[in-house]
C-alpha positions in Angstrom: -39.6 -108.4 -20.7 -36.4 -107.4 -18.9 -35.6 -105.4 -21.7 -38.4 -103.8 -21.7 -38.5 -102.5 -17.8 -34.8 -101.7 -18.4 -36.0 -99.1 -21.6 -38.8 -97.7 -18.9 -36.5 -97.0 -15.7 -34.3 -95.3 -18.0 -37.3 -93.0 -19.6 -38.3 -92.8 -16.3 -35.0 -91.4 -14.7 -34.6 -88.8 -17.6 -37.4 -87.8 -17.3 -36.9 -86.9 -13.5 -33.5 -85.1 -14.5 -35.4 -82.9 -16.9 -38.2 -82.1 -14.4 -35.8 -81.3 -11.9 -33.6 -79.0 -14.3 -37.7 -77.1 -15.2 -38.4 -76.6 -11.5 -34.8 -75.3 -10.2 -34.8 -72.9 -13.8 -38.2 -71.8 -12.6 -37.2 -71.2 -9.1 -34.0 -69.0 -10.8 -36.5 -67.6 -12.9 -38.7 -66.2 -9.5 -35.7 -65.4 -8.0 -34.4 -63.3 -10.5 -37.8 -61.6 -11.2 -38.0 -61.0 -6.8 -34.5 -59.5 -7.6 -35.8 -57.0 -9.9 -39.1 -56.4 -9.2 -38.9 -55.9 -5.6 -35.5 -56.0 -3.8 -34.2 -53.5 -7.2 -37.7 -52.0 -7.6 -36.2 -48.3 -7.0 -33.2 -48.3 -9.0 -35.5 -49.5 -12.1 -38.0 -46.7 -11.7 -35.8 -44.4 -11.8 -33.8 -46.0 -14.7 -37.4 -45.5 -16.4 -38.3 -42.3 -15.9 -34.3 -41.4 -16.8 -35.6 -42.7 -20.2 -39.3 -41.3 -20.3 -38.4 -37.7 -18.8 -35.5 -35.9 -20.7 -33.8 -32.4 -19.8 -32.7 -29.9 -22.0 -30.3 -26.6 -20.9 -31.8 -23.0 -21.7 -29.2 -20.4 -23.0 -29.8 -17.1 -20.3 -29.7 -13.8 -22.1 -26.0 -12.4 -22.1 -25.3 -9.7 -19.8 -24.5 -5.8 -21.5 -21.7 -3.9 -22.2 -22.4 -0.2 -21.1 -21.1 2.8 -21.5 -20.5 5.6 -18.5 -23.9 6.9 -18.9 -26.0 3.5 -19.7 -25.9 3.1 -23.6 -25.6 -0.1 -24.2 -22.3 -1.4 -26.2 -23.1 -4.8 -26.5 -26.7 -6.1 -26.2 -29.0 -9.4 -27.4 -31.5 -9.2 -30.2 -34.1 -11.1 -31.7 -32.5 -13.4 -33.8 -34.7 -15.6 -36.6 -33.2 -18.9 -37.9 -34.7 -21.0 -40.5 -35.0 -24.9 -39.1 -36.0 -28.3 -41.0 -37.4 -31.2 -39.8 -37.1 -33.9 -42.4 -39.8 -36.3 -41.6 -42.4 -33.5 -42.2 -41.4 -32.6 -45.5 -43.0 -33.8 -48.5 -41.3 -35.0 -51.3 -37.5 -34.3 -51.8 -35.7 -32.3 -49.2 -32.9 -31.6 -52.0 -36.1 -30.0 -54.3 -36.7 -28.2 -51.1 -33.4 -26.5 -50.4 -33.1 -25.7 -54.3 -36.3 -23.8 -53.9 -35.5 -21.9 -50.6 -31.7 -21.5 -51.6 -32.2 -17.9 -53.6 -34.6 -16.8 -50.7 -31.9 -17.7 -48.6 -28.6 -17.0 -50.5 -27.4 -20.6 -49.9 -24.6 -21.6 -51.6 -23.8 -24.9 -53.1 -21.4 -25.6 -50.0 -24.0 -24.5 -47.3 -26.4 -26.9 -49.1 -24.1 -29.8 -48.5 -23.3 -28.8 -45.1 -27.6 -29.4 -44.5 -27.3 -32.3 -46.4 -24.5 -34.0 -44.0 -26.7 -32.5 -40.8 -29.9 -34.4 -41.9 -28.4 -37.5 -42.6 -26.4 -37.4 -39.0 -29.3 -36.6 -36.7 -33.3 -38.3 -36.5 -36.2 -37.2 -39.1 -37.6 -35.7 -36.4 -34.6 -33.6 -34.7 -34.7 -30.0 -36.5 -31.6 -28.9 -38.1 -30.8 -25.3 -39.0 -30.5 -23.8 -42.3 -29.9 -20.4 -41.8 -28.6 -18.0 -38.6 -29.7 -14.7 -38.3 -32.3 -14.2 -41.2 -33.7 -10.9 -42.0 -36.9 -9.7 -42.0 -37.1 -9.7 -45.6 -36.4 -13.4 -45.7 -38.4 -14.3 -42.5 -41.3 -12.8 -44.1 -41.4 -14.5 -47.7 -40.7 -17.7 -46.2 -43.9 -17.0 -43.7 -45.9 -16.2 -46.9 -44.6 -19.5 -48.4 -44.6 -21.9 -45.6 -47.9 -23.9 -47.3 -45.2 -24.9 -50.1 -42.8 -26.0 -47.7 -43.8 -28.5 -44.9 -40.8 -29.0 -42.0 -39.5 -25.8 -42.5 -40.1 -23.6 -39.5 -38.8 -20.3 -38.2 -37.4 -20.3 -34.7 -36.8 -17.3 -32.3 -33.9 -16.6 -30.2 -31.2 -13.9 -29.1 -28.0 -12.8 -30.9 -24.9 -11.3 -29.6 -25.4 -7.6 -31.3 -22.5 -4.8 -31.3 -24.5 -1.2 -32.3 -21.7 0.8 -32.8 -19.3 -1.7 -34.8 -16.1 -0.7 -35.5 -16.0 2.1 -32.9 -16.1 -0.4 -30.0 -14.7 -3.6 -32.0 -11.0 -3.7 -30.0 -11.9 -3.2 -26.3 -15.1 -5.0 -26.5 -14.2 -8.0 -28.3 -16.7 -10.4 -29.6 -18.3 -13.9 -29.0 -18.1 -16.8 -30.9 -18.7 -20.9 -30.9 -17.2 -23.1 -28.5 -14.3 -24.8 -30.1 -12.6 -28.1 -28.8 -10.4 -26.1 -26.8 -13.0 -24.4 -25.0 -14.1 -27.4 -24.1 -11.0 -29.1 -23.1 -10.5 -25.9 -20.8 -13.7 -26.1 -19.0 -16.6 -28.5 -18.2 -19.1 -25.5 -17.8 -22.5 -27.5 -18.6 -23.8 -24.5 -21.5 -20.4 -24.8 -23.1 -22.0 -28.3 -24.4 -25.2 -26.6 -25.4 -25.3 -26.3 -29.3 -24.8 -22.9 -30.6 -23.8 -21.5 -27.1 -21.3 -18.4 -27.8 -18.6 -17.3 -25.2 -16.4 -14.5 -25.4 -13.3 -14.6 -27.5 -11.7 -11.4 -27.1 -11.5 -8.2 -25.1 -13.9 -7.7 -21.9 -16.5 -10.3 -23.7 -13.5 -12.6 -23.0 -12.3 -11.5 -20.0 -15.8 -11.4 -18.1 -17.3 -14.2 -20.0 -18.1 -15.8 -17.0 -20.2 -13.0 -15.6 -21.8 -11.8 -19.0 -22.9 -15.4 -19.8 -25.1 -15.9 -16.4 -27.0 -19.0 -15.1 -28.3 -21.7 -17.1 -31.8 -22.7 -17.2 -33.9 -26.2 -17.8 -36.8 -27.9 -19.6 -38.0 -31.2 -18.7 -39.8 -33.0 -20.9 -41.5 -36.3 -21.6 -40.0 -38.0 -24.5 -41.5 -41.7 -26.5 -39.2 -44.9 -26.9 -37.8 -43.3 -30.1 -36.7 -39.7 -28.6 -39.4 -38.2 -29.4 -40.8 -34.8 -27.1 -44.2 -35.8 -26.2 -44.7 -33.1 -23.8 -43.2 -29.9 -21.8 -43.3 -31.7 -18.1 -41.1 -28.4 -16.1 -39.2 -24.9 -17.2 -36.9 -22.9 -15.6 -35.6 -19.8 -16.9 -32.1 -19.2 -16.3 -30.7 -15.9 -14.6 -29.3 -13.6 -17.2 -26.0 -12.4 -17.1 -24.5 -9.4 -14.9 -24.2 -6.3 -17.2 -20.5 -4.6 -16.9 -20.4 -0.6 -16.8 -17.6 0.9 -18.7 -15.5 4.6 -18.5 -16.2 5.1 -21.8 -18.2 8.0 -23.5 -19.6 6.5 -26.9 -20.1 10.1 -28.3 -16.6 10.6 -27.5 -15.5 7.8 -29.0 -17.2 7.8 -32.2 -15.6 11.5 -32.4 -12.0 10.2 -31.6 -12.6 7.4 -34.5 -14.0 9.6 -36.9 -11.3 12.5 -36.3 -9.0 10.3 -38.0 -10.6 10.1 -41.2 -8.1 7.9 -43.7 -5.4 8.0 -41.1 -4.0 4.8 -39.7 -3.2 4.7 -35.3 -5.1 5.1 -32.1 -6.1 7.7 -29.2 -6.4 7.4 -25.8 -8.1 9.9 -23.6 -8.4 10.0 -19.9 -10.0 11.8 -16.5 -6.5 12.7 -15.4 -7.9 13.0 -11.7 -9.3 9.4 -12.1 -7.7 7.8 -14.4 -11.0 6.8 -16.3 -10.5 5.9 -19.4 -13.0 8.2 -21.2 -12.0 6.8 -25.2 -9.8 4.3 -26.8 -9.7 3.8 -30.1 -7.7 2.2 -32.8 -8.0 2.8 -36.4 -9.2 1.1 -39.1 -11.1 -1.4 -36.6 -13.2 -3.8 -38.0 -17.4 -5.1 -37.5 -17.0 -7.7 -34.2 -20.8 -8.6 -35.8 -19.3 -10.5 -38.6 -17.5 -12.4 -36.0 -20.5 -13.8 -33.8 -21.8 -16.6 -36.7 -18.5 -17.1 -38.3 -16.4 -15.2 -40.3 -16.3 -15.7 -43.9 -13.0 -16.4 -45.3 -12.5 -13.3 -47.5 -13.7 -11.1 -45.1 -11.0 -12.6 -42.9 -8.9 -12.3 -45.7 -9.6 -8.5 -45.9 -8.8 -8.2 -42.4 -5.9 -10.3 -42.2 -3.7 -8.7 -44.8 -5.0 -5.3 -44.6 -1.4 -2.9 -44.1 -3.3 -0.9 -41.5 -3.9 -3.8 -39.3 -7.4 -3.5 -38.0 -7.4 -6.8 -36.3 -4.5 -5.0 -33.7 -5.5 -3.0 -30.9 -3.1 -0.4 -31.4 -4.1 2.2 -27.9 -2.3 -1.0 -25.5 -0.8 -3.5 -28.1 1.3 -0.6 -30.5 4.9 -0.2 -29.5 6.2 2.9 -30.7 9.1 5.5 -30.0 7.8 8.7 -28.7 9.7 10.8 -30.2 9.8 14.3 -28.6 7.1 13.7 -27.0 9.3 11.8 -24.2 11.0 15.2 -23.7 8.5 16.3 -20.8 10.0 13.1 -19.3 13.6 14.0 -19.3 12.8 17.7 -18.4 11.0 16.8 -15.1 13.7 14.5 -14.1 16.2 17.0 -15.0 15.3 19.3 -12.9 14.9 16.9 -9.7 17.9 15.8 -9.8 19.2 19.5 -10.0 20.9 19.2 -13.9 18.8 22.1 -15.1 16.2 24.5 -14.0 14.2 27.4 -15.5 17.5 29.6 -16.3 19.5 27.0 -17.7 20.5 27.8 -21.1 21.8 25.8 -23.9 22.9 27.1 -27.9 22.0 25.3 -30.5 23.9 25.4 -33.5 21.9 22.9 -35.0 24.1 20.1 -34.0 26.3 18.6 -31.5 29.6 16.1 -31.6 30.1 13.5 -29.1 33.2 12.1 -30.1 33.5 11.2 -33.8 30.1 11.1 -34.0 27.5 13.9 -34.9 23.7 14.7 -33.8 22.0 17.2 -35.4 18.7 19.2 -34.6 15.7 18.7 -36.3 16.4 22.3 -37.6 19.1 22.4 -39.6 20.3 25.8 -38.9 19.5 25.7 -34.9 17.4 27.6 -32.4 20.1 29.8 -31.0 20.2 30.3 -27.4 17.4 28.1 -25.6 15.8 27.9 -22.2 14.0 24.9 -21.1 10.2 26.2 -22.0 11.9 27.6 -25.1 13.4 24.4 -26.0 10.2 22.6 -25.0 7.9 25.6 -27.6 10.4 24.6 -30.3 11.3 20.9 -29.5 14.9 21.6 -29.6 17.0 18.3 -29.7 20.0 19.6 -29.1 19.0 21.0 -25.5 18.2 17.7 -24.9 21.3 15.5 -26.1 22.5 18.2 -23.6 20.3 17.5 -20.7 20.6 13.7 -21.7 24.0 13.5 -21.2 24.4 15.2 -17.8 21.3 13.6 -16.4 22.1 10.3 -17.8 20.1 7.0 -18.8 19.1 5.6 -14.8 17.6 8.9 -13.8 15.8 9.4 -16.9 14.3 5.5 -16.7 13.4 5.7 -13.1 11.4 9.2 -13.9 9.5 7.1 -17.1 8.9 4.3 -14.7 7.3 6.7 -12.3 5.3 8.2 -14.7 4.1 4.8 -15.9 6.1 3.8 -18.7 7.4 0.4 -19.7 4.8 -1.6 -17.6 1.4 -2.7 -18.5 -2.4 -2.5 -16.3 -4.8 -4.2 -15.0 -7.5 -3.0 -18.3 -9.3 -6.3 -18.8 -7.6 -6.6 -22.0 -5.3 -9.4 -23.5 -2.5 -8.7 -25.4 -1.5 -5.6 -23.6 2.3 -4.3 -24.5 4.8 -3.2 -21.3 6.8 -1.0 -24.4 10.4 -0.6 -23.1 12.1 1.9 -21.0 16.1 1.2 -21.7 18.5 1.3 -19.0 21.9 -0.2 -18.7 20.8 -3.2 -16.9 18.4 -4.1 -19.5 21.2 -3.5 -22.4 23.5 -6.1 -20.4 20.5 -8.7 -20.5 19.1 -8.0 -23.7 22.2 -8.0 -25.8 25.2 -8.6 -23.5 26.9 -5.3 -24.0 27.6 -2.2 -22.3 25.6 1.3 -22.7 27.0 3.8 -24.7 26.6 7.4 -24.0 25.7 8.0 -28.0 22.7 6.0 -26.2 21.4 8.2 -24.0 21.8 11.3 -26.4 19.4 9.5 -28.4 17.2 8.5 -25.8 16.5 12.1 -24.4 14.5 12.5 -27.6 12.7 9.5 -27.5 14.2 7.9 -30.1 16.8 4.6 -30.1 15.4 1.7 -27.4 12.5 3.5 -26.1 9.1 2.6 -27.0 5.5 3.7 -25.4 1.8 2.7 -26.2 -0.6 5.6 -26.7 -2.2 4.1 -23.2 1.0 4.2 -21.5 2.0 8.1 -22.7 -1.8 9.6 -22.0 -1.2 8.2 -18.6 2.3 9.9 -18.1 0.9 13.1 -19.5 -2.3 12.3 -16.8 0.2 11.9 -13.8 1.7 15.1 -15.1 -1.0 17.8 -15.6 -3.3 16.4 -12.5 -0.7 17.4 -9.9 1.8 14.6 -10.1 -0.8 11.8 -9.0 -0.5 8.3 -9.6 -3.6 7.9 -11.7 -4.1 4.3 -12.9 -6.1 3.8 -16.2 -9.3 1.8 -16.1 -12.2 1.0 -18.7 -14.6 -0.4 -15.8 -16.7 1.9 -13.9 -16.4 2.0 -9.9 -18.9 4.1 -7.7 -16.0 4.6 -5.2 -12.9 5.3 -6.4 -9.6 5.5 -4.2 -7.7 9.0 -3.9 -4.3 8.3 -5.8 -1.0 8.2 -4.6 1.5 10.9 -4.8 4.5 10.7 -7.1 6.1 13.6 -5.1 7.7 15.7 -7.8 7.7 19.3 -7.6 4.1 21.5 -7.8 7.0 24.5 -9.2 8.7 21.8 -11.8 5.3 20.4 -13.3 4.3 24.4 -13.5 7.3 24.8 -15.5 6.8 21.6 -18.1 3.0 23.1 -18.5 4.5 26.0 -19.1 6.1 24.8 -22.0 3.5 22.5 -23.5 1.4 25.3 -23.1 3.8 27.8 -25.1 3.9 24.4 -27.5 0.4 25.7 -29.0 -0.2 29.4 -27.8 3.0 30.5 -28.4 4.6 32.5 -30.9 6.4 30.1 -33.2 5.3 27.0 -31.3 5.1 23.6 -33.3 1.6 23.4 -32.8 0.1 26.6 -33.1 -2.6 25.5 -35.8 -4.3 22.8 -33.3 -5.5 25.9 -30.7 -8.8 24.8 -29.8 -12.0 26.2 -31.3 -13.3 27.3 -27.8 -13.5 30.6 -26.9 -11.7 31.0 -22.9 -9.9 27.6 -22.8 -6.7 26.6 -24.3 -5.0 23.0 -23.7 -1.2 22.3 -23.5 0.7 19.6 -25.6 3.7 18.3 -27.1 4.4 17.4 -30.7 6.0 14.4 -31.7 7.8 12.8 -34.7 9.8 9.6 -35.0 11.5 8.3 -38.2 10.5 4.8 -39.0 13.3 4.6 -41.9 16.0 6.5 -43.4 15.5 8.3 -47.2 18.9 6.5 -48.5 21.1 8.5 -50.8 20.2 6.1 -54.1 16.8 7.4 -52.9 17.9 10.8 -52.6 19.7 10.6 -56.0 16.2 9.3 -57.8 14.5 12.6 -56.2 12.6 11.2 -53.1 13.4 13.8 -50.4 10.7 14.3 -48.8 8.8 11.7 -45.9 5.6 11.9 -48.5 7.7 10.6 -51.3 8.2 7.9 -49.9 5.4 4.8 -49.9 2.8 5.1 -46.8 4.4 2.4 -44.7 8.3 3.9 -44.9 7.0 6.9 -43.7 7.2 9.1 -40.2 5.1 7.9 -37.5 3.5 11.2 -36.2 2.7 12.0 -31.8 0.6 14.4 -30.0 -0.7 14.7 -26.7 -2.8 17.1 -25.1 -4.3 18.2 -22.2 -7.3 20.6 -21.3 -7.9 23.3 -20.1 -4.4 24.3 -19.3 -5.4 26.1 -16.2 -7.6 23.0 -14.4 -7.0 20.7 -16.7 -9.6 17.5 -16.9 -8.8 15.8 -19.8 -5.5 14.0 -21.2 -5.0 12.3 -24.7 -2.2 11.0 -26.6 -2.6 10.3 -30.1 -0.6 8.1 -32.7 -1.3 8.4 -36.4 0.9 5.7 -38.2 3.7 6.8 -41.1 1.2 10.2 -40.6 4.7 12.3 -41.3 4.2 15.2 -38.9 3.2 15.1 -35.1 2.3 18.9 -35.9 0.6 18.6 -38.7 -1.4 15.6 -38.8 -1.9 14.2 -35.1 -2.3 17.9 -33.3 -5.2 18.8 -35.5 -7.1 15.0 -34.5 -5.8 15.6 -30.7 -7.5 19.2 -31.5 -10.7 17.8 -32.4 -11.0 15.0 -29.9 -10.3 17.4 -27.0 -12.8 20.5 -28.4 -15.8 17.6 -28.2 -15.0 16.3 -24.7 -15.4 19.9 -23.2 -18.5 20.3 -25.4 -19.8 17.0 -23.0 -18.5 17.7 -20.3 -18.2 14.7 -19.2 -18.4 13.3 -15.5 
């Protein structure tokens, strides 16, 4: 019996423990559910709708690219892509993409890429097949879309460039965001898929501006992702359109003047500065840039001898040849070494020490003044000039004529060229200048170099009055007056004098490029600069000439121009690479490019 009550007291005591151990787990259980329901009742509704209501970003339309009078450079278009959504197909996707793969021109490779995209994302997220489609392929896949259930055509914009290659190097292009984009900004669209941003020229250096304010949808979405319905939309605010200097009919003609040539031209308003064309040629489509470019049209590009991918109007270092002898006449006859009397013979060379420099002209050009020497490009009269003026004077006059520094364009990858004094010899290669050096440099030949942007803006500075114009691609509504250079109104009459004798007068080296207008005539100065030396083996197997030799050993070839001579308006320097003859080859595109900015007239 004792037993017995002993067993029962002990049932009974358990099973007080494990009522007590129910009620205080229910009374954690209330607690907890108080906790939650009420005292966190906020934070959880919100945490629900954050996973009922989803928002997605909306691309805004990029801002244009315009020229001076409103054409637009750089616009949006419709742009068709070809989308899949796997759960609504029927039957095998890979069948599908077999079928739709000639419609589309898939290759094998573009097929695998889909492949990996379905299998990363949900059945029901659509993945693209094709950018960009054409209307050709838009519309049989319309006709066919009863065979092919999940594949749907979406509509969007597309960066577009209208003119191509004629705008390719100052406008740049757009392309994907790549991990570095990212790393170098947390802008929210650069995590939209398929956002573009700018990746050169002024679509890289306003990308910020052109890409404009983002939008949002809201929408409801199921426990699996899934949209359900649109809940809110916001357009974005598209982006701010940038006005440029530039004339596209000009342009197109200052491209298309070249014809096979390789090089660039600049032209400018000399009283503004505006920069009214700037090409470089060959350029290349920026269009084949915006969805990716194929590896052998990068190829093509890449290891083309002409270098389209360069910008050659600010990026292209070159000497400037004779060209450079405006510079060393004006400050020549500042400083007093020379004026419109001073005479110098040419024999057809001239010995500095042991050493001797000859005249482009074998023979000489007798007795020269300094207009004569400018109509005949006589080196000799300046190795003379050179030498008495020497090399500081004749760099402080390029500096103030805006060589050997670089502007505010907009434009990456712009060259300062070089403007050699003896300062700079001491730093660049620890030695002393020679005066051999500064016989060579009064020709623009030895250290200097120039880009065609830099020497249409010395000519500019020159012809407008001696104003310190400033180039510019972007349009302004008020533009500053410039500031005076102070050289002398009789001294710059004196260098037009002789650019203008270069093509009007008798015997000048660029008679043939008169323009084609009847009442105006332009002023200009030829240019030639050797890129290498025909060696005597060379000699000896019968190359003589600069067009025996293969394209890139050849003469790099200078003109620049200005117009008309008695007002003049318009300034433009052009470089035709390994072109052999700055009278033969770049007057006659100079020439052209001149005669069609008078035709327009342009203001």
């Amino acid at each position: 019996m004792k037993k017995s009550n002993d067993k029962l007291r002990i049932l009974l005591k358990r099973s007080l423990i494990i009522f007590s151990a129910n009620i205080f787990l229910f009374f954690i259980l209330v607690g907890r559910l108080y906790y939650l329901q009420i005292y966190q009742k906020e934070k959880y509704a919100l945490l629900a709708d954050s996973n009922r209501f989803s928002t997605r970003l909306l691309v805004p339309p990029r801002g244009s690219i315009n020229d001076r009078n409103g054409v637009e450079l750089a616009t949006n278009i419709q742009n068709f892509q070809a989308m899949l959504i796997a759960e609504q197909v029927r039957g095998d996707i890979n069948k599908l993409l077999k079928e739709i793969a000639p419609i589309l021109s898939l290759t094998s490779e573009n097929i695998e890429q889909i492949q990996k995209d379905i299998a990363r994302h949900r059945r029901f997220v659509p993945v693209k097949i094709k950018d960009n489609l054409s209307w050709d392929e838009v519309s049989t896949l319309m006709l066919n879309n009863h065979r092919w259930p999940g594949l749907v055509i979406d509509q969007g914009l597309i960066r577009y460039y209208p003119f191509k290659q004629y705008t390719a190097h100052p406008l740049g292009y757009v392309g994907s965001v790549s991990e570095k984009d990212l790393q170098q900004s947390d802008a929210p669209l650069l995590q939209v898929p398929g956002f573009k941003i700018g990746k050169s020229g002024f679509e890289k250096t306003y990308d910020e501006s052109l890409r404009g304010q983002e939008g949002s949808l809201k929408y409801e979405v199921n426990a699996y992702g899934r949209i359900m319905r649109e809940i809110e939309k916001q357009e974005g605010i598209k982006g701010k359109d940038l006005d440029l200097t530039i004339d596209i009919r000009l342009q197109q003609a200052a491209y298309d003047a070249f014809g096979d040539e390789a090089g660039a031209a600049v032209v400018l308003d000399v009283h503004t500065g505006e920069i009214l064309a700037s090409v470089s040629v060959p350029s290349f489509d920026p269009n084949l840039f915006v969805d990716g470019i194929s590896q052998k049209n990068w190829d093509s590009l890449l290891y083309d001898e002409k270098t389209p991918l360069t910008n050659k109007a600010i990026s292209g270092q070159y000497s400037p040849g004779s060209t450079f002898k405006v510079v060393v006449a004006l400050a020549a006859l500042e400083a007093g070494v020379i004026n419109s009397q001073t005479d110098y013979y040419c024999s057809g060379r001239m010995k500095l020490g042991n050493h001797l420099f000859h005249c482009w002209k074998h023979y000489g050009h007798g007795h020269q003044t300094l207009v004569e020497a400018l109509k005949n490009s006589c080196d000799i009269y300046f190795y003379e000039t050179a030498l008495e003026l020497g090399i500081e004077k004749i760099a402080a006059m390029s500096r103030r004529l805006g060589l050997g520094t670089t502007y505010d364009l907009g434009i990456e990858n712009q060259k300062s060229g070089v403007i050699p004094d003896k300062e700079w010899k001491r730093q660049r290669f620890k030695a002393e200048w020679q005066q051999g050096e500064t016989v060579i440099a009064g020709i623009g030949q030895g250290y200097v170099l120039v880009t065609p942007t830099q020497l249409a803006t010395m000519l500019a500075r020159i012809v407008n009055g001696g104003y310190e114009i400033t180039p510019t691609f972007i349009k302004q509504e008020h533009s500053e007056n410039p500031q005076s250079l102070h050289l002398n109104p009789q001294d710059i009459e004196l260098v037009k004098q002789g650019m203008y004798e270069v093509v009007n007068g008798k015997g000048g080296t660029a008679t043939q490029a008169k323009l084609r207008i009847d009442g105006i005539k332009m002023g200009g100065k030829t240019g030639t600069t050797q890129v290498r030396r025909i060696s005597l083996k060379e000699r000896a197997e019968g190359i003589k000439k600069d067009e025996d030799l293969p394209w890139k050993y050849r003469n790099h070839a200078w003109f620049m121009a200005y117009a008309p001579h008695d007002k003049p308006k318009y300034a433009v320097a052009v470089i035709v690479e390994h072109g052999r003859s700055g009278a033969g080859v770049a007057a006659p595109i100079a020439s052209k490019i001149l005669e069609e900015a008078i035709k327009l007239d342009i203001r």
